[in-house]
C-alpha positions as CSV (number, residue, x, y, z in Angstrom):
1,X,83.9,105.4,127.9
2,X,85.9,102.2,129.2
3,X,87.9,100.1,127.4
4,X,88.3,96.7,128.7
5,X,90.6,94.2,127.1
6,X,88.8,91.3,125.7
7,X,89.3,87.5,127.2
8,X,87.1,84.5,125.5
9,X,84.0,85.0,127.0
10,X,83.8,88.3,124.5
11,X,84.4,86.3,121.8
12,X,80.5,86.0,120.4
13,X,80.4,89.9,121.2
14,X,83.3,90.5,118.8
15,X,81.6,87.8,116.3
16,X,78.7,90.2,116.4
17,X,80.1,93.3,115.7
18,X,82.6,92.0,113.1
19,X,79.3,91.2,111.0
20,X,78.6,95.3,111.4
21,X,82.1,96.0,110.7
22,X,82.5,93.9,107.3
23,X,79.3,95.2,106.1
24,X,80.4,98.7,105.9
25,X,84.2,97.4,105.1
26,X,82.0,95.9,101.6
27,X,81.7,98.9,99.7
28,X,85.6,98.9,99.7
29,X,86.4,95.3,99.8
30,X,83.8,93.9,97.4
31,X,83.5,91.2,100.3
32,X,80.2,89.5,100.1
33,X,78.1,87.4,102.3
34,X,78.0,83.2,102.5
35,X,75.3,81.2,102.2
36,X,74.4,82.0,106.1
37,X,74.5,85.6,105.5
38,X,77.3,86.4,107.3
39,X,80.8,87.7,106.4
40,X,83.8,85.6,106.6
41,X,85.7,86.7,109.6
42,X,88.9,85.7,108.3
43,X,92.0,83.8,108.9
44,X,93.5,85.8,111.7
45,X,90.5,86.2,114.2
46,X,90.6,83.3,116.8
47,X,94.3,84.3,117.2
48,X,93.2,87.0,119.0
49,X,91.7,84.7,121.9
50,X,95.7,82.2,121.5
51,X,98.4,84.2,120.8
52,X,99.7,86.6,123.2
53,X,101.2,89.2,120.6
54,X,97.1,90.0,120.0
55,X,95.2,92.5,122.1
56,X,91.3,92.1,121.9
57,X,89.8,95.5,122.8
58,X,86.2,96.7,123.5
59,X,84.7,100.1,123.7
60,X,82.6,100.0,126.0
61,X,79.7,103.3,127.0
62,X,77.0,102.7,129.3
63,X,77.8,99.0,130.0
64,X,77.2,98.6,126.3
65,X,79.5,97.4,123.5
66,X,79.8,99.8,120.8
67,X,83.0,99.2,118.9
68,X,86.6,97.3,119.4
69,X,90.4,97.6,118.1
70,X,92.3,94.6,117.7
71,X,95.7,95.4,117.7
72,X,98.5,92.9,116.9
73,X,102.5,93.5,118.6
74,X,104.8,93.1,115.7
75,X,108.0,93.5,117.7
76,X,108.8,94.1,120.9
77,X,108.3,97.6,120.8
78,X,106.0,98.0,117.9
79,X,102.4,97.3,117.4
80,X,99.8,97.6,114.6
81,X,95.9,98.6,114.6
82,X,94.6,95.4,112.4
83,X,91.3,96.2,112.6
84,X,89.1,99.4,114.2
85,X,85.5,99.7,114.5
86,X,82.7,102.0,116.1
87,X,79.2,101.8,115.8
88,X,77.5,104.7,113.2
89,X,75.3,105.8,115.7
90,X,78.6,106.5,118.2
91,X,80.8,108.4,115.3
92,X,81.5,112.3,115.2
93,X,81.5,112.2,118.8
94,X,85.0,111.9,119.4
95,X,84.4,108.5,121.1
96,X,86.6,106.7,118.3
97,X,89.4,109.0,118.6
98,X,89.5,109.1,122.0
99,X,89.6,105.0,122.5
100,X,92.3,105.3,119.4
101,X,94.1,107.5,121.6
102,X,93.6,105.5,124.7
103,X,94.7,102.3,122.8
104,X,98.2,103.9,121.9
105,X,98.5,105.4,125.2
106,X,98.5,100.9,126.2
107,X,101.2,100.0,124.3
108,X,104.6,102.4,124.3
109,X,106.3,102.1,121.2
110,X,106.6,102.1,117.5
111,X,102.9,102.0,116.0
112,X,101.5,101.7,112.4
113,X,98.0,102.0,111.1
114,X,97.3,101.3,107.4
115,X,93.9,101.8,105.3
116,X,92.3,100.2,102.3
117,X,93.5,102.5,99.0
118,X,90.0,103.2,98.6
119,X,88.4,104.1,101.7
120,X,89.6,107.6,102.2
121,X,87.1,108.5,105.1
122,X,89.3,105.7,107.2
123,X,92.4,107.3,105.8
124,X,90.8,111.0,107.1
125,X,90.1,109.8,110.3
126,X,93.8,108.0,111.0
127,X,95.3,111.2,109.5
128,X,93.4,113.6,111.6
129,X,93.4,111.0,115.0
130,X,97.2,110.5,114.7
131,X,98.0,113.9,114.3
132,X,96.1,114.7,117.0
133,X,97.7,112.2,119.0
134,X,101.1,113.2,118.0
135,X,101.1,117.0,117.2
136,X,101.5,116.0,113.5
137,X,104.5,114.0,114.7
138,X,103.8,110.9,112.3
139,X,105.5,109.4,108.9
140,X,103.0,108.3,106.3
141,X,103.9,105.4,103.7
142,X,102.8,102.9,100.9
143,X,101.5,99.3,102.2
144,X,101.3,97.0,99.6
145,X,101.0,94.1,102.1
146,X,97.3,94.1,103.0
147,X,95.9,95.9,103.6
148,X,97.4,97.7,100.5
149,X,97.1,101.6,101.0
150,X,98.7,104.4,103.1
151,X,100.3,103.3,106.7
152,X,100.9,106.1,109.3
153,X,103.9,105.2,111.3
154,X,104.3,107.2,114.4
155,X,105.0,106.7,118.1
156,X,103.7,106.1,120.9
157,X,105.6,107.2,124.6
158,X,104.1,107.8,128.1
């Protein structure tokens, strides 16, 4: 697995597998398709190719794209998983904790990750991958900023 962090040129390939992404994200969201047939990728993703407090990252296995993080520095010192996705065929591998773990491993400080209320095998997987991560060493809270769900708040120190 390599993870390489995303410039422009990635853009379409993130375009692509945000499609994948929001489709599964559906059953929890209610989020439906436009007229196109294609999810709205929101207000927040071309940031990710302007502002420098947003890190683009792919997953990469055998030259291939399977998933990406995009993770978002809050503060100095603290960063947030926005948005985490791996392709079905490529989970219970351990391939998406591993690039979770990897991820972290980039950015030393404070970190949060929060799930949608209603999609408990996200909230399993965080749970289980931070702990992991951090020999149980994590703090989990209420977000009712969005999305609105449990946050694991934890840290990250190489």
């Amino acid at each position: 697995m390599k993870i390489l962090k995303a410039d422009l040129s990635y853009q379409n390939v993130f375009e692509n597998l945000m499609q994948l992404y929001l489709y599964d994200l559906s059953i929890y969201t209610g989020d439906s398709v436009d007229q196109n047939g294609l999810f709205d990728l929101g207000r927040y993703f071309s940031l990710y190719w302007s502002d420098q407090d947003r890190y683009p990252y792919l997953c990469i296995i055998n030259d291939t794209p399977v998933g990406f993080a995009l993770v978002r520095q809050l503060t100095t010192d603290s960063y947030a998983i926005c948005e985490f996705f791996i392709l079905r065929s490529f989970r219970r591998k351990g391939i998406a904790t591993q690039f979770a773990h990897d991820i972290f491993n980039l950015h030393n400080g404070k970190w949060q990750v929060a799930e949608i209320e209603s999609n408990t095998p996200s909230q399993d997987f965080w749970r289980k991958t931070i702990s992991d991560f951090t020999g149980n060493d994590f703090l989990e809270e209420w977000s009712n900023s969005q999305p609105k769900g449990p946050k694991q708040v934890f840290s990250s120190v190489t």
